[in-house]
PDB file of N, H, CA, C and O in Angstrom:
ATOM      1  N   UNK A   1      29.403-261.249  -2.698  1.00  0.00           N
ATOM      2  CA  UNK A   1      29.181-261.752  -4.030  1.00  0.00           C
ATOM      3  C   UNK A   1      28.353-260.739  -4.826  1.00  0.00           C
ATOM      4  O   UNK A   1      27.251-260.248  -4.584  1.00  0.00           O
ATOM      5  N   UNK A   2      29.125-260.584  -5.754  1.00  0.00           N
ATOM      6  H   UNK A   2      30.021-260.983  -5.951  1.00  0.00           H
ATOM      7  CA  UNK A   2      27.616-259.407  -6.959  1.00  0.00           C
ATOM      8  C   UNK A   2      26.926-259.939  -7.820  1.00  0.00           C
ATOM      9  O   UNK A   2      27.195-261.038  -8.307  1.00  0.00           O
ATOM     10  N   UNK A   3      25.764-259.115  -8.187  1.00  0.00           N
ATOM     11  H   UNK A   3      25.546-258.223  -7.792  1.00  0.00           H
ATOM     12  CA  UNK A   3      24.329-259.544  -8.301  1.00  0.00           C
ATOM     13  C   UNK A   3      24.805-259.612 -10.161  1.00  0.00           C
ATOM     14  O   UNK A   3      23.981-260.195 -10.866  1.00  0.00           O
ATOM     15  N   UNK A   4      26.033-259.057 -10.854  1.00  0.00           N
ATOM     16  H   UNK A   4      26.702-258.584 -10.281  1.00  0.00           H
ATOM     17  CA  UNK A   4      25.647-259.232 -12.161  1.00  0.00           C
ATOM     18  C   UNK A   4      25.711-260.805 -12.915  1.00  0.00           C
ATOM     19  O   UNK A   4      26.112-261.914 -12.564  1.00  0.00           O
ATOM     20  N   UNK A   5      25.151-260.293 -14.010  1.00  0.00           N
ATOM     21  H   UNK A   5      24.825-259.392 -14.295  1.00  0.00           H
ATOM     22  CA  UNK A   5      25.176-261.940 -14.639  1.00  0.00           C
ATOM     23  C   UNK A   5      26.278-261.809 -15.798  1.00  0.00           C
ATOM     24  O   UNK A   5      26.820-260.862 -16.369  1.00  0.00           O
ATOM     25  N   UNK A   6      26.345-263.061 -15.867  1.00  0.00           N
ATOM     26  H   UNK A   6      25.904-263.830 -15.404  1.00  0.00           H
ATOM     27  CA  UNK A   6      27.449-263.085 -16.988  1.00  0.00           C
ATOM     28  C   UNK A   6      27.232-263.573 -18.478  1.00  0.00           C
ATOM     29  O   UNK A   6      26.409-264.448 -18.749  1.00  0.00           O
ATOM     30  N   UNK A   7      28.102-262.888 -19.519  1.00  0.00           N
ATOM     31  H   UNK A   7      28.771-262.178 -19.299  1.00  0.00           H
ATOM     32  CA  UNK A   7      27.334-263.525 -20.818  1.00  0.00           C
ATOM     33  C   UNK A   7      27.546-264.649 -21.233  1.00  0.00           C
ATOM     34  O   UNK A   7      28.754-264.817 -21.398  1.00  0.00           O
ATOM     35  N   UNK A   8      27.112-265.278 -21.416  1.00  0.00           N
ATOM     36  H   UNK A   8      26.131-265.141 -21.282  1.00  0.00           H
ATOM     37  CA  UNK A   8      26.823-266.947 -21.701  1.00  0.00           C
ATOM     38  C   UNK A   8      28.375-267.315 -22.796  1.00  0.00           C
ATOM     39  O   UNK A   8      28.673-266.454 -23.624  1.00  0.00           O
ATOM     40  N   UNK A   9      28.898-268.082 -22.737  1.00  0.00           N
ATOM     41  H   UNK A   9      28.656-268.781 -22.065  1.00  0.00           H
ATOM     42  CA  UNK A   9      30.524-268.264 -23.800  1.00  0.00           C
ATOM     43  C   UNK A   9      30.007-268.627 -25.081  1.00  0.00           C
ATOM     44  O   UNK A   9      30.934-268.589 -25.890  1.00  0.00           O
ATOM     45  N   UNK A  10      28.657-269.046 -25.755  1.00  0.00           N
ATOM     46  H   UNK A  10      27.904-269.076 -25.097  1.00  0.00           H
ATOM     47  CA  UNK A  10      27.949-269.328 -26.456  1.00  0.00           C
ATOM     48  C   UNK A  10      27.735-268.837 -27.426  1.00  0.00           C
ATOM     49  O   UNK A  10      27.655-269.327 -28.552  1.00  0.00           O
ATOM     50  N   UNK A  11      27.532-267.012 -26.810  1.00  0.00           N
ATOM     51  H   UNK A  11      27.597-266.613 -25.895  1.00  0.00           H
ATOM     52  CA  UNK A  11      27.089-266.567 -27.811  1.00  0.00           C
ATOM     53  C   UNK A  11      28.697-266.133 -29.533  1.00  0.00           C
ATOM     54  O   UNK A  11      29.852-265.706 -29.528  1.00  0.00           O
ATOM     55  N   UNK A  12      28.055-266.435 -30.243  1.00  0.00           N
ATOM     56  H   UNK A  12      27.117-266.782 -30.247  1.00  0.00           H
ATOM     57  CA  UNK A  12      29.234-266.310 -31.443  1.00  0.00           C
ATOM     58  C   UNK A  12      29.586-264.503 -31.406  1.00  0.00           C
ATOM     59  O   UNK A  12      28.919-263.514 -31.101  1.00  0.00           O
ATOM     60  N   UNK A  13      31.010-264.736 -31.899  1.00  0.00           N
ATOM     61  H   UNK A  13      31.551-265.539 -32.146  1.00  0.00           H
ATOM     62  CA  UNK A  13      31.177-263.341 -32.626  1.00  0.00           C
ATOM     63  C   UNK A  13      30.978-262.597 -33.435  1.00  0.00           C
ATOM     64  O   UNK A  13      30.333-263.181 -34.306  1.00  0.00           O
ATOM     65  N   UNK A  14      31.159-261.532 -33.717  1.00  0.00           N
ATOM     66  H   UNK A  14      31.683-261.057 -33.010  1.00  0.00           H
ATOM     67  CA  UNK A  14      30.925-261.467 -35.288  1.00  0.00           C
ATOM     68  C   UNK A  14      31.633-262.216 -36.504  1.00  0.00           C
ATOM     69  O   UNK A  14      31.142-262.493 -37.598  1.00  0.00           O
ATOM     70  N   UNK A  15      33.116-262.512 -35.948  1.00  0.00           N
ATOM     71  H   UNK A  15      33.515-262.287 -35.059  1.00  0.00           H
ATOM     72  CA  UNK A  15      33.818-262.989 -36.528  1.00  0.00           C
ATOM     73  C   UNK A  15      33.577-264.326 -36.862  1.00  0.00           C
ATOM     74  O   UNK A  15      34.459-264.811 -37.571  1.00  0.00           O
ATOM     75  N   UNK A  16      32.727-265.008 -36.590  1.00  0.00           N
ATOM     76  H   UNK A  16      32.011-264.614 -36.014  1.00  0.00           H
ATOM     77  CA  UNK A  16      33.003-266.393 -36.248  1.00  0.00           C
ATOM     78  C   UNK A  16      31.049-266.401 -36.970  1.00  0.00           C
ATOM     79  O   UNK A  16      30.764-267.586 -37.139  1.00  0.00           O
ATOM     80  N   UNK A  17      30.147-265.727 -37.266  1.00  0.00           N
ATOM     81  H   UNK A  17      30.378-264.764 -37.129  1.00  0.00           H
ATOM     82  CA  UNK A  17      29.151-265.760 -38.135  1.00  0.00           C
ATOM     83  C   UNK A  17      29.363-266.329 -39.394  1.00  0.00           C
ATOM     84  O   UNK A  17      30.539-266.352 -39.758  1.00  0.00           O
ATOM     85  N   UNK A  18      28.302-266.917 -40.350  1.00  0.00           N
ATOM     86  H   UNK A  18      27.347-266.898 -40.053  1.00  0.00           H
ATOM     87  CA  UNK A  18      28.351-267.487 -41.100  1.00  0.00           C
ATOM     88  C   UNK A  18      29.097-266.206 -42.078  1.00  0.00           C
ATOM     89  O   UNK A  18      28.856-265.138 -41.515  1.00  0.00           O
ATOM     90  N   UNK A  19      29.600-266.072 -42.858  1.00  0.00           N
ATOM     91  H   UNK A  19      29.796-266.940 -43.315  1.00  0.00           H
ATOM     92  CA  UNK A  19      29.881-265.087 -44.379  1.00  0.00           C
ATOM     93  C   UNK A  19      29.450-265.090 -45.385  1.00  0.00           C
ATOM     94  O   UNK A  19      29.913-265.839 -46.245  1.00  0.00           O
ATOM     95  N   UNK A  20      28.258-264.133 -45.675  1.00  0.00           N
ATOM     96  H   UNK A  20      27.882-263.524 -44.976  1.00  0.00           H
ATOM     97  CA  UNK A  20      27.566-263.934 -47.118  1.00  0.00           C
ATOM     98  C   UNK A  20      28.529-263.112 -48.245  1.00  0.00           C
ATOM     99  O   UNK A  20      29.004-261.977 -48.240  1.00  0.00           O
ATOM    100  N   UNK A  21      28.593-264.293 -49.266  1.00  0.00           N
ATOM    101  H   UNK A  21      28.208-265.216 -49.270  1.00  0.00           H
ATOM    102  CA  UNK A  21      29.296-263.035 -50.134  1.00  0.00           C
ATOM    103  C   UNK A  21      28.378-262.341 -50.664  1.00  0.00           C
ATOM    104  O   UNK A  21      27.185-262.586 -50.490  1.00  0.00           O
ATOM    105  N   UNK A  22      28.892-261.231 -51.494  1.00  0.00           N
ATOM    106  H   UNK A  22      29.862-261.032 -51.635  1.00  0.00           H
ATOM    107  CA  UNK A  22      28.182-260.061 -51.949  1.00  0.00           C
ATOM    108  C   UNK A  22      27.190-260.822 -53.108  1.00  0.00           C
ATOM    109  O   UNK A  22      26.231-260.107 -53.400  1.00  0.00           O
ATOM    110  N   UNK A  23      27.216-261.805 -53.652  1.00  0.00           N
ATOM    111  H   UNK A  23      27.995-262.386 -53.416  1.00  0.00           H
ATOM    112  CA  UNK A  23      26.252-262.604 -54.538  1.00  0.00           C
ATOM    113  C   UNK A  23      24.690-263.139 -53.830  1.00  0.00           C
ATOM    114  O   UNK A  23      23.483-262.958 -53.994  1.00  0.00           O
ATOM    115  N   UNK A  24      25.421-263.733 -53.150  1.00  0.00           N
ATOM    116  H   UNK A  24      26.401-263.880 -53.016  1.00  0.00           H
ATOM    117  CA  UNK A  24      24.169-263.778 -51.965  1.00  0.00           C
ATOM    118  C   UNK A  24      23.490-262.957 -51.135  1.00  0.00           C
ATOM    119  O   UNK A  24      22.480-263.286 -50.514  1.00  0.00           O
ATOM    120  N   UNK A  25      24.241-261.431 -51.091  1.00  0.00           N
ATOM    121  H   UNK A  25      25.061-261.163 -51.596  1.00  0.00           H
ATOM    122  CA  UNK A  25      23.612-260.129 -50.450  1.00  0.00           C
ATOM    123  C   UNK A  25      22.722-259.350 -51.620  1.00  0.00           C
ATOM    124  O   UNK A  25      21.740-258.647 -51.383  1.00  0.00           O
ATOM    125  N   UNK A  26      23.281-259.629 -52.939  1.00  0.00           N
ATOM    126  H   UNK A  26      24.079-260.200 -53.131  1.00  0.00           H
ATOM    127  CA  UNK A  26      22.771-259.324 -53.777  1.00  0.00           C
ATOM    128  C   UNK A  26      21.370-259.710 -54.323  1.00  0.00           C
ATOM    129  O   UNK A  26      20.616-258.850 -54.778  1.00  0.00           O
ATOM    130  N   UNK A  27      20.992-261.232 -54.258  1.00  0.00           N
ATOM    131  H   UNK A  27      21.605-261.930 -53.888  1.00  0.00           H
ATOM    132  CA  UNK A  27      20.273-262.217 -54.379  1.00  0.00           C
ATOM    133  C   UNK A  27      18.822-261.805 -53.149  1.00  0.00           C
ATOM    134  O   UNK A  27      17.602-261.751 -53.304  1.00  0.00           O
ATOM    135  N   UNK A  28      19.666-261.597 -52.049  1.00  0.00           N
ATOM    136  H   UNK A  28      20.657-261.640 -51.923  1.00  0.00           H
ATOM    137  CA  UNK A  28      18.730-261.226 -50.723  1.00  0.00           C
ATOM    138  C   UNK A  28      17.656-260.564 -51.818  1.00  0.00           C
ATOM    139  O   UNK A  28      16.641-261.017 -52.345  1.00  0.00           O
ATOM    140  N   UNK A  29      18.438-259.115 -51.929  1.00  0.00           N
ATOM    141  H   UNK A  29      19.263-258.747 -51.501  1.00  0.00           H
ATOM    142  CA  UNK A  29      18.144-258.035 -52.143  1.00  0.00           C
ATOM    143  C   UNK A  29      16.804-257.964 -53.273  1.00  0.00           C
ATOM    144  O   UNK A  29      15.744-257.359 -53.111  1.00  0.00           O
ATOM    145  N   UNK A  30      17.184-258.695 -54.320  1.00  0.00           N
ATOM    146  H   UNK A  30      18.045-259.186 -54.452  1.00  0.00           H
ATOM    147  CA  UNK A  30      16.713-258.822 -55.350  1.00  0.00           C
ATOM    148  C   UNK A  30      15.388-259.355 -55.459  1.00  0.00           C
ATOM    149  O   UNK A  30      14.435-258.834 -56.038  1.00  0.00           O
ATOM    150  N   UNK A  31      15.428-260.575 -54.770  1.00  0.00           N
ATOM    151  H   UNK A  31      16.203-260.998 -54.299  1.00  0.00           H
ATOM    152  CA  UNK A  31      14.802-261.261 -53.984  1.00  0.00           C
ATOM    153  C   UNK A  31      13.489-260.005 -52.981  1.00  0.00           C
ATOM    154  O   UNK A  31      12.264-260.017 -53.102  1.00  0.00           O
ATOM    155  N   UNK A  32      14.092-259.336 -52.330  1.00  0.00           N
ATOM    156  H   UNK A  32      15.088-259.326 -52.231  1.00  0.00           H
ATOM    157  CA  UNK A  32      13.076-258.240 -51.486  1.00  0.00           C
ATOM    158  C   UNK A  32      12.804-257.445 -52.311  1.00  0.00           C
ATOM    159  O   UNK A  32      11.893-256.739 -51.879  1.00  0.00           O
ATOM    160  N   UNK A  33      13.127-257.135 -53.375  1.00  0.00           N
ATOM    161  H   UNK A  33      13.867-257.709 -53.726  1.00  0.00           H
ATOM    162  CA  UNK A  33      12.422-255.896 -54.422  1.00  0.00           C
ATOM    163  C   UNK A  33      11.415-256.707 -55.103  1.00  0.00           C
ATOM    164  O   UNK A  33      10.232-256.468 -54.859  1.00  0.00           O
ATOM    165  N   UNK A  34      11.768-257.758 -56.035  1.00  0.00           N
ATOM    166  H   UNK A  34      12.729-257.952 -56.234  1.00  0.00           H
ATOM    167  CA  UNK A  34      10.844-258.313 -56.343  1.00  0.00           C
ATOM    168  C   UNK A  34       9.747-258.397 -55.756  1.00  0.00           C
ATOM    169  O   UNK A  34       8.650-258.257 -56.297  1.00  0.00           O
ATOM    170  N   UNK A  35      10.037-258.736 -54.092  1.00  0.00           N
ATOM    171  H   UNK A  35      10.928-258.850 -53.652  1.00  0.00           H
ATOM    172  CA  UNK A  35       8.205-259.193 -53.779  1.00  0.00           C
ATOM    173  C   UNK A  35       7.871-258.096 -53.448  1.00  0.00           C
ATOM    174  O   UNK A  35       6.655-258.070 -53.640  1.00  0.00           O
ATOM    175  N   UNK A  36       8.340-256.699 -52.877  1.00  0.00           N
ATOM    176  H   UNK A  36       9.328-256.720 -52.720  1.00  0.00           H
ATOM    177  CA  UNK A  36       7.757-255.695 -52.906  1.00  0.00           C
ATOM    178  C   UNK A  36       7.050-255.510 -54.240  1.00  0.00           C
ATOM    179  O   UNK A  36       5.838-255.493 -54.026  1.00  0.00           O
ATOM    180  N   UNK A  37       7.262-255.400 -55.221  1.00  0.00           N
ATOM    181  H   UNK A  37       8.246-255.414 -55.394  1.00  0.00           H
ATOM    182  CA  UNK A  37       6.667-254.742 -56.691  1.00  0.00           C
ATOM    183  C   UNK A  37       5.482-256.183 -57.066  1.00  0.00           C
ATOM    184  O   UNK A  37       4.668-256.196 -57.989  1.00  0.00           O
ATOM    185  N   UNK A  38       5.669-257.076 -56.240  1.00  0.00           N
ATOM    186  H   UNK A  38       6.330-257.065 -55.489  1.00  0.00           H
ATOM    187  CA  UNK A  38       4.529-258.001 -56.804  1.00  0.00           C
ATOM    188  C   UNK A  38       3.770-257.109 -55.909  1.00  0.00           C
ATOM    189  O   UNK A  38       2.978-256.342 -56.455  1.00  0.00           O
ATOM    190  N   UNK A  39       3.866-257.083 -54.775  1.00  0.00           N
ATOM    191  H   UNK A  39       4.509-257.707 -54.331  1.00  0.00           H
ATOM    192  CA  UNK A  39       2.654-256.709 -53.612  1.00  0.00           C
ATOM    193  C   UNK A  39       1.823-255.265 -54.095  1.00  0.00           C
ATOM    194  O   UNK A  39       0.641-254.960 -53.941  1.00  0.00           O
ATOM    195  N   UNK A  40       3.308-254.287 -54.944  1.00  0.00           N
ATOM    196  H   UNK A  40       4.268-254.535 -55.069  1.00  0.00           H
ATOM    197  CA  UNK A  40       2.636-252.975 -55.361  1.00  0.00           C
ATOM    198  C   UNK A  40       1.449-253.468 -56.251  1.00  0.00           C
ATOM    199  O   UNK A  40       0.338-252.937 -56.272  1.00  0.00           O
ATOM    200  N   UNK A  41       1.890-254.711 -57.090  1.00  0.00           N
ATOM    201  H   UNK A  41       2.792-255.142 -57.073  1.00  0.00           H
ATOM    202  CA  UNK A  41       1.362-254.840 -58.505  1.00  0.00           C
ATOM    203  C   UNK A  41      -0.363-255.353 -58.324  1.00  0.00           C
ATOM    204  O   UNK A  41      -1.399-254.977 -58.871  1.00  0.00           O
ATOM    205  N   UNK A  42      -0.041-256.440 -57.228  1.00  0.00           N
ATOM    206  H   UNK A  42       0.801-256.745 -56.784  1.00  0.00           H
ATOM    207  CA  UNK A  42      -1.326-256.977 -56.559  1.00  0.00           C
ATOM    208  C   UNK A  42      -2.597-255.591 -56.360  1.00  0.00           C
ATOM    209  O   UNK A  42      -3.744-255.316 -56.713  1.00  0.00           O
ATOM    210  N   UNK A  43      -1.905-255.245 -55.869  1.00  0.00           N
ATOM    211  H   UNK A  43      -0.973-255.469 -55.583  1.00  0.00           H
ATOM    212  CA  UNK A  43      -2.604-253.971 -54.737  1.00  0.00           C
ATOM    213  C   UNK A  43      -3.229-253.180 -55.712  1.00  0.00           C
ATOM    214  O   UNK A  43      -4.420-252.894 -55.586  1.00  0.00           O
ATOM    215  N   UNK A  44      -2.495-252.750 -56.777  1.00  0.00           N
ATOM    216  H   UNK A  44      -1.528-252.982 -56.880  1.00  0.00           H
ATOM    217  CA  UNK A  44      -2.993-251.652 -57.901  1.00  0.00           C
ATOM    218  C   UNK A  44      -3.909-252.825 -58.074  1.00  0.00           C
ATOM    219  O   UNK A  44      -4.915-252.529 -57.430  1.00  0.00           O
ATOM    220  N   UNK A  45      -4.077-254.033 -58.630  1.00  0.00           N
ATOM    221  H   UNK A  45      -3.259-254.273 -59.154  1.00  0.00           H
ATOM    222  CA  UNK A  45      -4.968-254.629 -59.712  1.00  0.00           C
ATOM    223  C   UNK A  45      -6.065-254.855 -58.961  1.00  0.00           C
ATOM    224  O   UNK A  45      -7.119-254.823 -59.596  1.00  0.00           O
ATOM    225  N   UNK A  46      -6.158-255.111 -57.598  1.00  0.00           N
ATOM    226  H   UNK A  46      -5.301-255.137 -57.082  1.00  0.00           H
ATOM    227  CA  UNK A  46      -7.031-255.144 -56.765  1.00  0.00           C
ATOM    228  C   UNK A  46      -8.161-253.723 -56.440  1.00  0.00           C
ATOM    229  O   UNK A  46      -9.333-253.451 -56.182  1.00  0.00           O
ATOM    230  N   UNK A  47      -7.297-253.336 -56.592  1.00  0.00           N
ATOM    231  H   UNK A  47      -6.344-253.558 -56.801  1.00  0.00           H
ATOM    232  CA  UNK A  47      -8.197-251.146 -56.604  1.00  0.00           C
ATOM    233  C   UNK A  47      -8.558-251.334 -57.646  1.00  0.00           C
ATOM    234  O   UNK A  47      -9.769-251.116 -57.606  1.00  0.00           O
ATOM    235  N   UNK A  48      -8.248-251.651 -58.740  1.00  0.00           N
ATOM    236  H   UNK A  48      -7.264-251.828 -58.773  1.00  0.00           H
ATOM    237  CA  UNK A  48      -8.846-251.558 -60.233  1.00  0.00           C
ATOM    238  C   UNK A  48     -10.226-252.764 -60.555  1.00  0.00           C
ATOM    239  O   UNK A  48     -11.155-252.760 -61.363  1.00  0.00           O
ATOM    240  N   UNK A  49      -9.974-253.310 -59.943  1.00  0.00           N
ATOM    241  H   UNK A  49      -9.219-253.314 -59.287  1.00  0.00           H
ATOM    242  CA  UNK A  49     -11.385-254.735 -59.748  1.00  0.00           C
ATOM    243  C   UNK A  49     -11.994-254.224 -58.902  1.00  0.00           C
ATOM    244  O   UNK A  49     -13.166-254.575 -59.040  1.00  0.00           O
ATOM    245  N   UNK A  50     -11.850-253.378 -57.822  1.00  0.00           N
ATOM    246  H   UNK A  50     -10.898-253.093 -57.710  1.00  0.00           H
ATOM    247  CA  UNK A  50     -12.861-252.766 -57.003  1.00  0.00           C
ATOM    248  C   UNK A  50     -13.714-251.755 -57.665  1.00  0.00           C
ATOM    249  O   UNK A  50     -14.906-251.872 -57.948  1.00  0.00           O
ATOM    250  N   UNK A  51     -12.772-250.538 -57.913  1.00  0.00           N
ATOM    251  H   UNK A  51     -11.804-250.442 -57.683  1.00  0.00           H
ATOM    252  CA  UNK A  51     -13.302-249.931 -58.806  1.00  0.00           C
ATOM    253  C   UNK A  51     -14.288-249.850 -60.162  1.00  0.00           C
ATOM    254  O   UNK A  51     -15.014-248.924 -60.524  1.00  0.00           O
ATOM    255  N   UNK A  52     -14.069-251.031 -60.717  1.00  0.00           N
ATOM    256  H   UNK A  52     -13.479-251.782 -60.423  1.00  0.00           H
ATOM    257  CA  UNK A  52     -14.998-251.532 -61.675  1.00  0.00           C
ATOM    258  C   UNK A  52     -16.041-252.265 -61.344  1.00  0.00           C
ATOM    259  O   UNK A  52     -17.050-252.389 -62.037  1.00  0.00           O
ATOM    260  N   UNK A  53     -15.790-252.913 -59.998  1.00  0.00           N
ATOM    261  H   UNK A  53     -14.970-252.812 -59.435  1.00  0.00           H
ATOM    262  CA  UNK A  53     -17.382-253.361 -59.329  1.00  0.00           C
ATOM    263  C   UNK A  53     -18.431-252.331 -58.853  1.00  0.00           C
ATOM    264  O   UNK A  53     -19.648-252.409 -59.016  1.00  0.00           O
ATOM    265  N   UNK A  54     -17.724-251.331 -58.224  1.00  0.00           N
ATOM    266  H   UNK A  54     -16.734-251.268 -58.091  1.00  0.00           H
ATOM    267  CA  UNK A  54     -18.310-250.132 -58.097  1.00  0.00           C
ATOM    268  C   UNK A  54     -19.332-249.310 -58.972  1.00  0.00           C
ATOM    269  O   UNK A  54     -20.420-248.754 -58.820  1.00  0.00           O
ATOM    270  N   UNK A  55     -17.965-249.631 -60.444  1.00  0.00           N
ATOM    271  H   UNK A  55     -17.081-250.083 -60.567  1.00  0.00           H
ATOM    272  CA  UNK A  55     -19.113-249.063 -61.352  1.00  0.00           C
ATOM    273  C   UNK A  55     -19.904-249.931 -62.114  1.00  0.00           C
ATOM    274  O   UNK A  55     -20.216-249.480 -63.216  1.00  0.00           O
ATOM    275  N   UNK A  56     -20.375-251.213 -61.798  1.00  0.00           N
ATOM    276  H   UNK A  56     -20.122-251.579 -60.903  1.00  0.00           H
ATOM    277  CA  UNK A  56     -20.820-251.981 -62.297  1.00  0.00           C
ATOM    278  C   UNK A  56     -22.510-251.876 -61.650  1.00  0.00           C
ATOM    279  O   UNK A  56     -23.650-251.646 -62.054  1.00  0.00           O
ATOM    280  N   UNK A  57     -21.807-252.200 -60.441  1.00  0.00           N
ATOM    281  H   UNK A  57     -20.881-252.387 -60.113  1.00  0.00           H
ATOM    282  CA  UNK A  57     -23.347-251.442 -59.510  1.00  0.00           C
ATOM    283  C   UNK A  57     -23.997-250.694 -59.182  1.00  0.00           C
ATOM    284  O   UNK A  57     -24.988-250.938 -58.494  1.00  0.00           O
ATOM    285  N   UNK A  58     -23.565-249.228 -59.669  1.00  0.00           N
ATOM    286  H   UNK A  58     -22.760-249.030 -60.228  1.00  0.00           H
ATOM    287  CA  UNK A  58     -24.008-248.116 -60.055  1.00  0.00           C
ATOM    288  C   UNK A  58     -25.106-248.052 -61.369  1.00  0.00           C
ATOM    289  O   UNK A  58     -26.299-247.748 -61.365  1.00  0.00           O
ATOM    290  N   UNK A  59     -24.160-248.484 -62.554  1.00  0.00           N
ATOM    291  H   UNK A  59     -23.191-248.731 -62.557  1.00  0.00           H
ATOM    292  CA  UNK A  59     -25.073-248.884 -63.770  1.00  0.00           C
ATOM    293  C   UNK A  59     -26.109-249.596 -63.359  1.00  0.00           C
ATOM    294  O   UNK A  59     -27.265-249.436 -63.750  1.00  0.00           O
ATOM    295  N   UNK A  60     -25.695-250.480 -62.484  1.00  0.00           N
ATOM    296  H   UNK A  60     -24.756-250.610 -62.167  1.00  0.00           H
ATOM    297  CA  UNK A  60     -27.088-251.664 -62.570  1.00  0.00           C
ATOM    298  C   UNK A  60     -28.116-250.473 -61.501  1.00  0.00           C
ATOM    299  O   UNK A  60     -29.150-249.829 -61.676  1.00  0.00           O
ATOM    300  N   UNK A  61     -27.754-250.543 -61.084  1.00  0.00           N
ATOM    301  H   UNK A  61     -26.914-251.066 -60.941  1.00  0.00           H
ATOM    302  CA  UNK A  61     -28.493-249.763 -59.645  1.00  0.00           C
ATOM    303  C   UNK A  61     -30.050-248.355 -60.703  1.00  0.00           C
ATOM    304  O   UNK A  61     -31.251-248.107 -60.816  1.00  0.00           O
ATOM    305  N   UNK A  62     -28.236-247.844 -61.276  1.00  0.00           N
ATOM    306  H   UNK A  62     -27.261-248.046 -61.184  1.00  0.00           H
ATOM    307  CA  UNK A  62     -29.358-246.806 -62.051  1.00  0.00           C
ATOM    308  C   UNK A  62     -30.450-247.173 -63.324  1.00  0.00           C
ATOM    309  O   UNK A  62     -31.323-246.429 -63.771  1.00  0.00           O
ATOM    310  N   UNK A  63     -30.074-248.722 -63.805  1.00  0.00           N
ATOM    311  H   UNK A  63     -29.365-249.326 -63.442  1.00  0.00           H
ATOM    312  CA  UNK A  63     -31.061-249.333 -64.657  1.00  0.00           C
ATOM    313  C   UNK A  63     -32.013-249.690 -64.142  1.00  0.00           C
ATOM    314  O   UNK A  63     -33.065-249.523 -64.759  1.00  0.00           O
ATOM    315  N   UNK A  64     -32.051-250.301 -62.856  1.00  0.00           N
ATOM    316  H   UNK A  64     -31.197-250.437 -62.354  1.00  0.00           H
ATOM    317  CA  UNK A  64     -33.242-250.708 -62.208  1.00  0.00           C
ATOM    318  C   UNK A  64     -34.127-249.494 -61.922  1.00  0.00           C
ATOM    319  O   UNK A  64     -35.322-249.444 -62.213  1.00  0.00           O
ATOM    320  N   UNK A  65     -33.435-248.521 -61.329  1.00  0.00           N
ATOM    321  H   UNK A  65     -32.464-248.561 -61.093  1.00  0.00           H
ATOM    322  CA  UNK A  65     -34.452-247.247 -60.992  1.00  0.00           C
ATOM    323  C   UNK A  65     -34.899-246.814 -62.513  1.00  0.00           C
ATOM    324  O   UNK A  65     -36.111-246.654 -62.653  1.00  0.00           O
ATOM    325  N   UNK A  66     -34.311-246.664 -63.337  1.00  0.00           N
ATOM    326  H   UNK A  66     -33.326-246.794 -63.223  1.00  0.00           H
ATOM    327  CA  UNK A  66     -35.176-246.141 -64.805  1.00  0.00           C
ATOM    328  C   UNK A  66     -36.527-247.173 -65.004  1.00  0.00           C
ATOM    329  O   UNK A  66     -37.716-246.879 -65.127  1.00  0.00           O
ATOM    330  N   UNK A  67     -35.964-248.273 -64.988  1.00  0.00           N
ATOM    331  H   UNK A  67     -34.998-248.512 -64.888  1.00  0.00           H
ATOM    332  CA  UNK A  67     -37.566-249.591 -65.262  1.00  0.00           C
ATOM    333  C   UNK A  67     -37.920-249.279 -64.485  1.00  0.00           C
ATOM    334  O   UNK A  67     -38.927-249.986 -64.462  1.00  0.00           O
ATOM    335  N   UNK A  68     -38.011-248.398 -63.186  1.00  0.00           N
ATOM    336  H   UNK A  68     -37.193-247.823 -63.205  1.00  0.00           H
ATOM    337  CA  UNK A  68     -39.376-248.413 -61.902  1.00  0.00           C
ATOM    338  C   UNK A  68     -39.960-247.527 -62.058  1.00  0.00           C
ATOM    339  O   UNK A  68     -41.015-247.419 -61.434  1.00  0.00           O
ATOM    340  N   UNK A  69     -39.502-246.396 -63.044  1.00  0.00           N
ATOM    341  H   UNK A  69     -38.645-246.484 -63.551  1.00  0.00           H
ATOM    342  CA  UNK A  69     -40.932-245.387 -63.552  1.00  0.00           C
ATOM    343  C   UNK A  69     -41.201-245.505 -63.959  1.00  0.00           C
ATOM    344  O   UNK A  69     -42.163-244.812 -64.286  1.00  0.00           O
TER     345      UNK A  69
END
């Protein structure tokens, strides 16, 4: 008797997969660009609120040291 296994009758074909038409491949798609460019959009506005806290606490930082002489 041999040791291989066999593939299960289960698994589908390609043929026999659901069928996206090109509207719905399109949609995918559209769909994945969009949330990419939110995530770019997030990301920039987030560096830019950092950045301005940065320099927020700098100013303050260097006002306090001027009132301590």
């Amino acid at each position: 008797m041999s040791t291989l296994t066999q593939i299960p009758a289960s698994r589908k074909s390609a043929y026999k997969r659901p069928y996206k038409t090109r509207s719905q491949r399109r949609e995918r798609d559209r769909r994945k660009y969009d949330e990419n460019n939110d995530y770019k959009f997030l990301l920039r506005v987030g560096i830019a609120i950092g950045a301005l806290i940065v320099v927020a606490v700098i100013c303050a930082v260097r006002g306090m040291s001027e009132t301590a002489i």
